[in-house]
C-alpha positions as CSV (number, residue, x, y, z in Angstrom):
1,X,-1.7,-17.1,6.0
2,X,-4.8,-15.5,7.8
3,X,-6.8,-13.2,5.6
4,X,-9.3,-9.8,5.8
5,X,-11.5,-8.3,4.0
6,X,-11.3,-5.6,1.3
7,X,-14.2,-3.7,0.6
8,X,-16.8,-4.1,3.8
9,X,-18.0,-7.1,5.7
10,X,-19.2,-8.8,2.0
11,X,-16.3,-7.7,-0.1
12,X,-13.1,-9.5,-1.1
13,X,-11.3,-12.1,1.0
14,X,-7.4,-11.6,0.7
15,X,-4.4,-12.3,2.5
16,X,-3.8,-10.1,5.4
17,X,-0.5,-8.9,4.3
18,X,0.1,-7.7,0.8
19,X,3.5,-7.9,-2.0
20,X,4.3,-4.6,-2.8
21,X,6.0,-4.9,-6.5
22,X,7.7,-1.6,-7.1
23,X,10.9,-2.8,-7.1
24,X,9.9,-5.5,-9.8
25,X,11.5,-5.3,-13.2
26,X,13.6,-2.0,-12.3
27,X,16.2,-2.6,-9.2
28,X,14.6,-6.3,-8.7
29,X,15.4,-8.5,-12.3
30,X,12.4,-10.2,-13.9
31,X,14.0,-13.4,-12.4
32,X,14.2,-12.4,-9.3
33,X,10.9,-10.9,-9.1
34,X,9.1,-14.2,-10.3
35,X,11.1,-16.4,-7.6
36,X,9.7,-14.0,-4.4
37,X,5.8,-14.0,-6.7
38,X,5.8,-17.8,-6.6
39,X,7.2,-17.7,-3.2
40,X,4.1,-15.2,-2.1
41,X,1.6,-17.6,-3.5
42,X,3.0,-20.5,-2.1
43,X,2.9,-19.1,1.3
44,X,-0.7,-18.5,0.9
45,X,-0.5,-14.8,-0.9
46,X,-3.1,-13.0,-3.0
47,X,-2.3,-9.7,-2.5
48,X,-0.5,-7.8,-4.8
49,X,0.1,-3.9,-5.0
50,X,1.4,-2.3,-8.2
51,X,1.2,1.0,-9.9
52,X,1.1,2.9,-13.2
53,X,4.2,5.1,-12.4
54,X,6.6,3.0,-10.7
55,X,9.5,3.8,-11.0
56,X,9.6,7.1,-13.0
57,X,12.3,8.5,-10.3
58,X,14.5,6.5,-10.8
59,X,14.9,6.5,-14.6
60,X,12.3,3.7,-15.4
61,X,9.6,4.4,-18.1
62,X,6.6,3.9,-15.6
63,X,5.7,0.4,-17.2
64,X,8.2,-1.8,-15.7
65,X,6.5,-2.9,-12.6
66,X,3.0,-3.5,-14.1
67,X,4.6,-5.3,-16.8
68,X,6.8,-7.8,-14.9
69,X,3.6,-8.6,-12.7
70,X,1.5,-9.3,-16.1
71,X,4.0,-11.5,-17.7
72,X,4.3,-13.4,-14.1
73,X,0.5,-13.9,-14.1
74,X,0.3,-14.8,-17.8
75,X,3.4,-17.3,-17.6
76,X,1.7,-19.1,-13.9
77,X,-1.9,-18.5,-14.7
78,X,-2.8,-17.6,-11.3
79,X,-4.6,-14.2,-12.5
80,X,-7.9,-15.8,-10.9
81,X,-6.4,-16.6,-7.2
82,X,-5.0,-13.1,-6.8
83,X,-6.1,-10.0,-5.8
84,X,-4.6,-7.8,-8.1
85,X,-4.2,-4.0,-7.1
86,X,-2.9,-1.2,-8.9
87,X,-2.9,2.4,-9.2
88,X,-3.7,5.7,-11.6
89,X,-3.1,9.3,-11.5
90,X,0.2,9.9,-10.4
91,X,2.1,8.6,-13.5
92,X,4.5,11.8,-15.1
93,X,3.3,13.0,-18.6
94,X,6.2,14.6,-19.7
95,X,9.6,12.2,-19.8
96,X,12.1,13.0,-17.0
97,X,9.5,15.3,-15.4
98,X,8.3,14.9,-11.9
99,X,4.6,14.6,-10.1
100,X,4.3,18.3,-11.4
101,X,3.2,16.7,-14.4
102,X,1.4,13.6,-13.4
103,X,-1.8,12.6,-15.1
104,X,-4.2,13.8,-12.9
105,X,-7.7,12.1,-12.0
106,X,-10.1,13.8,-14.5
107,X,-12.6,11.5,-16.3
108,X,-10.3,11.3,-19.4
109,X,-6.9,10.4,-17.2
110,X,-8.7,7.8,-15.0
111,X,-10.1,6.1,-18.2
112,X,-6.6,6.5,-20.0
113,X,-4.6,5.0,-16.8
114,X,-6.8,2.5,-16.5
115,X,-6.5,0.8,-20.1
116,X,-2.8,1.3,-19.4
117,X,-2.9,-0.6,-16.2
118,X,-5.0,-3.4,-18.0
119,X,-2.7,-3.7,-21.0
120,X,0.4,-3.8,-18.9
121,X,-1.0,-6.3,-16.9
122,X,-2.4,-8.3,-19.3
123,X,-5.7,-8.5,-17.7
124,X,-9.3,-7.4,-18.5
125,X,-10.1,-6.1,-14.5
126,X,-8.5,-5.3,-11.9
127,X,-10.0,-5.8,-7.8
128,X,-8.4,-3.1,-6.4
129,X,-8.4,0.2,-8.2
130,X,-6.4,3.3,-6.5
131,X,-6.2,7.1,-7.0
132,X,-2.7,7.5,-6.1
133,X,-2.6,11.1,-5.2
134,X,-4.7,14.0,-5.0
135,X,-5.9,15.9,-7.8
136,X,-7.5,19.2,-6.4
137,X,-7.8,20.7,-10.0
138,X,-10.6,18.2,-10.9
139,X,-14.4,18.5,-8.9
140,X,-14.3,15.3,-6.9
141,X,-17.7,14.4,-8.4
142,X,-15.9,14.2,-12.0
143,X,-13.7,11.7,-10.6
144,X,-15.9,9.8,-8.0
145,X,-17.6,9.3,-11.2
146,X,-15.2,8.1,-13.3
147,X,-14.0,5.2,-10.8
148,X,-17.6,4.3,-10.7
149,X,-17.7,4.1,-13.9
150,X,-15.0,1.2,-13.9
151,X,-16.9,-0.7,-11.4
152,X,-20.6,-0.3,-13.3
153,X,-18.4,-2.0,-16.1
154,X,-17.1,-4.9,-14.2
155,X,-13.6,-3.6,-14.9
156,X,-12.7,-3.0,-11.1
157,X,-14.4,-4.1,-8.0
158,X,-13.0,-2.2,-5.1
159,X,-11.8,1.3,-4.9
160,X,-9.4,2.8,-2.7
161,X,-7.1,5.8,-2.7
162,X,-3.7,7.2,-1.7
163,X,-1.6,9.8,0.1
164,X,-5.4,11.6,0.7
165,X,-5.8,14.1,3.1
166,X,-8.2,12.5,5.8
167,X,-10.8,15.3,5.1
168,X,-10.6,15.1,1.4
169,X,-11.2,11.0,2.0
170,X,-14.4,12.1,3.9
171,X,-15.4,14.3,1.4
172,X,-15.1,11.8,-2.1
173,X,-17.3,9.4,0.2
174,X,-19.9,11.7,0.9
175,X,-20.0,12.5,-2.5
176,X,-20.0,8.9,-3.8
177,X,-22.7,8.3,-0.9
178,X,-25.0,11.5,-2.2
179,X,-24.9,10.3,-6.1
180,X,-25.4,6.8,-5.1
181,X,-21.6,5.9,-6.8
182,X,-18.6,3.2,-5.4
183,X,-17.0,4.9,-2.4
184,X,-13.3,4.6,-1.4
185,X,-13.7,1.4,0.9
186,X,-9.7,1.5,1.0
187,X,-7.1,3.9,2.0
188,X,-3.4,3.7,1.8
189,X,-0.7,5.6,3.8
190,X,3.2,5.4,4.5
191,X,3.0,4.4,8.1
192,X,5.1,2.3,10.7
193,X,5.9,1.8,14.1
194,X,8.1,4.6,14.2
195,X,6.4,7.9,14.0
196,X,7.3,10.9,12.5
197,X,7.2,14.7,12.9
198,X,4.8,16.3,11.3
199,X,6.2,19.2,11.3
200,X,9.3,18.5,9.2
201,X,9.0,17.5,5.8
202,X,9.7,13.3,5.0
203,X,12.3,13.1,2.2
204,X,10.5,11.1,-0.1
205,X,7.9,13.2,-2.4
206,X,4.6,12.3,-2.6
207,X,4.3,10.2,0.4
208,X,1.4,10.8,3.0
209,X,2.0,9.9,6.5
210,X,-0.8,8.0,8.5
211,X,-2.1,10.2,11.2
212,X,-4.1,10.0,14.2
213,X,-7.2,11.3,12.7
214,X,-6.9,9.1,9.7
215,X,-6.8,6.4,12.5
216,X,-9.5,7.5,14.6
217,X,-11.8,8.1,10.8
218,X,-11.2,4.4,10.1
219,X,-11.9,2.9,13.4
220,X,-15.2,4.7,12.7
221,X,-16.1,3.4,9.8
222,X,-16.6,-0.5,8.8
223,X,-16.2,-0.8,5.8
224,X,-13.0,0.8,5.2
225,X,-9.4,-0.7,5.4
226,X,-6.0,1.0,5.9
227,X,-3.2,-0.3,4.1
228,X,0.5,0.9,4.9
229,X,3.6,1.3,2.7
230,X,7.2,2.2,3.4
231,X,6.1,-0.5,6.5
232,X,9.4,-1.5,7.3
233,X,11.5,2.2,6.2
234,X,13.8,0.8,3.9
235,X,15.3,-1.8,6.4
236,X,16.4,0.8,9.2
237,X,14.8,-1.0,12.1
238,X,17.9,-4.2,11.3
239,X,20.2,-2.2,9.1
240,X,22.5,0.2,11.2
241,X,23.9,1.5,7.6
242,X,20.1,2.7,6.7
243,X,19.8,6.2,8.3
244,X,15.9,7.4,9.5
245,X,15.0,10.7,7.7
246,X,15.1,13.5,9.8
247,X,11.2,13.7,10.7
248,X,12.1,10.7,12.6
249,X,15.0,12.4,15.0
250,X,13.2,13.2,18.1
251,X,13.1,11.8,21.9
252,X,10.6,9.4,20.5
253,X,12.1,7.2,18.5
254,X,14.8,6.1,21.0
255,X,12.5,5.1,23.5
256,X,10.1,3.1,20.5
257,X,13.3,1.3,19.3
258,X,14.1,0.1,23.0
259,X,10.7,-1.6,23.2
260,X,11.0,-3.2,19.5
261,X,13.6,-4.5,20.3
262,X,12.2,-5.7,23.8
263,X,9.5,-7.0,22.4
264,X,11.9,-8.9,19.9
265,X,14.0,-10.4,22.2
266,X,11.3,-11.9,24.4
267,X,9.1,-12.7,21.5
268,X,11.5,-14.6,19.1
269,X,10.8,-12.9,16.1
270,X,12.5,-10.5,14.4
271,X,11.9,-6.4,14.7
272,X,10.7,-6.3,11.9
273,X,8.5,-9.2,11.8
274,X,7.4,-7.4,15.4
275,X,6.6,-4.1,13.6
276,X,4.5,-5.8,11.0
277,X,2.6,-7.9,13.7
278,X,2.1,-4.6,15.5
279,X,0.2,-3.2,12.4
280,X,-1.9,-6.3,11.3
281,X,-3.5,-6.8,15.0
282,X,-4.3,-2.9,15.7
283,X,-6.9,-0.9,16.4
284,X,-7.9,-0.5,13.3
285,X,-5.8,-3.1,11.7
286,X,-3.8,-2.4,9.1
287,X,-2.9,-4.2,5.7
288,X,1.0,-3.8,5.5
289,X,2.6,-3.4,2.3
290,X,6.4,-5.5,1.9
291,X,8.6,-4.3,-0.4
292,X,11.6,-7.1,-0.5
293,X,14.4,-7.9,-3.1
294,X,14.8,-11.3,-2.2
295,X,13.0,-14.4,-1.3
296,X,14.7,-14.6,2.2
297,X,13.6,-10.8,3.2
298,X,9.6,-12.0,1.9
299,X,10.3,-15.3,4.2
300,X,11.0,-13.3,7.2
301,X,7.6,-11.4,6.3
302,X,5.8,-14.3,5.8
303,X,6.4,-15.6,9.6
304,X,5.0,-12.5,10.6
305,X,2.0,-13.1,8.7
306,X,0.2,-15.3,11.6
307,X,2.6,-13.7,14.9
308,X,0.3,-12.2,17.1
309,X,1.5,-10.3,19.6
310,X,0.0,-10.7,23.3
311,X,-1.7,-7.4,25.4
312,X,1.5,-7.1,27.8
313,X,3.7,-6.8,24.0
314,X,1.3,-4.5,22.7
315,X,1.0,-2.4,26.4
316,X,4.9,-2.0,25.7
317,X,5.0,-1.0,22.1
318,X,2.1,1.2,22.4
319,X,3.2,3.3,25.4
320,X,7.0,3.8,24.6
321,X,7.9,7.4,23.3
């Protein structure tokens, strides 16, 4: 599986896409979960993406994804060839509440998530360490400093944060640049080949959408890597029962499926392997996030891992809508 680099031109080396394991231990069984880890590794896999509050919407207590990846690494002993990511901040402090009460990114939360993280995990660091959603409550120094904090201490190595507005990105670096403290080397956004309007609301709270200025802000700046979730939008591009939000109904999408599935047929591979090939060799490229619930569905991501699509295939993708 070809890599990148997290972190700058000297940070970590990691596989160029990435397991996302919220599903893992809620709506995918421990079992389950362990087969399509193994699987990942085998293939060549490091990457793995977690969180503190998956999945509180759905009835879970929060801990059921962190835990399931802990006991994995503890029962394989791989912690030392992954690169284990996971996120603070967004987690619900009162039960059955929503992200009205989450946790925030004050000094005291981001310490307090973090030991959570490492206890669930069963690990004493972590190498990729994410704010998952803004806090605008808290002075960004407070928490620039508290992430750096977790790096001065060995406990995390790179830092990276999610569903950020691009200027308030822009801003925590600048801060983290002026106090000489770990910037945000990592960002991560729902994004995909089909685009949204951003002018109607998507239907799943919380989520950020990539957009172009967040692309243009990363292009411009080396040492920063985008990383993409809801990548594949929960199997619409090969499931006609999976229905697009409504952001998504405009002329545009029409035209982008006909060249996805162009592409598809001449190519051999699958839409959504296409769409996932389409990310990784971009301008910038992008680290997708795969959700799956199955070894077969990871398999099918896997092959898309090394496709690279030629500059006629892109010319087509990149111009329809």
């Amino acid at each position: 599986m070809l890599t990148t680099t997290l972190g700058g031109p000297d940070g970590i080396e990691a596989s160029r896409l990435c397991l996302g394991a919220l599903p893992f231990g809620s709506s995918v069984d421990e079992k389950t979960s362990f087969a399509i880890l193994d699987r990942f590794v085998e293939a060549g896999g490091t990457l793995i993406d977690t969180a503190n509050n998956y999945v509180f919407w759905g009835g879970g207590t929060s801990d059921e994804s962190e835990t399931t990846v802990g006991r994995w690494l503890a029962s394989r002993g791989t912690r030392d060839q992954i690169v284990l990511a996971t996120k603070g901040g967004a987690r619900p402090t009162v039960a059955g509440a929503g992200l009205e009460s989450a946790e925030g990114l004050s000094a005291e939360a981001v310490r307090t998530a973090f030991e959570g993280s490492l206890r669930r995990l069963g690990t004493d660091r972590v190498d990729l360490y994410w704010s998952h959603v803004e806090d605008r409550n808290v002075p960004l120094e407070e928490t620039v400093g508290a992430l750096d904090a977790l790096v001065q201490e060995g406990k995390a190595r790179v830092l990276g944060c999610c569903n950020h507005a691009t200027w308030r990105i822009e801003r925590a670096r600048a801060v983290a640049a002026g106090a000489g403290r770990t910037p945000y080397t990592a960002v991560q956004q729902r994004y995909s080949y089909l685009q949204p309007r951003f002018d109607v609301p998507l239907p799943e709270g919380g989520h950020v959408h990539t957009t172009p200025e967040l692309l243009d802000y990363v292009r411009s700046e080396p040492d920063l890597t985008l990383f993409a979730y809801t990548t594949l939008l929960f199997g619409a591009y090969t499931r006609p029962e999976k229905k697009l939000p409504r952001a998504y109904d405009h002329p545009g999408t029409a035209a982008r499926l006909e060249a996805l599935r162009k592409v598809s047929r001449e190519s051999g591979a699958t839409p959504n392997q296409v769409v996932l090939a389409w990310l990784t060799g971009g301008e910038p490229s992008v680290v997708p996030i795969v959700g799956v619930s199955s070894v077969a569905q990871l398999d099918e991501a896997i092959e898309a891992a090394d496709l690279v699509l030629d500059a006629e295939q892109r010319e087509v993708l990149d111009t329809a809508g």
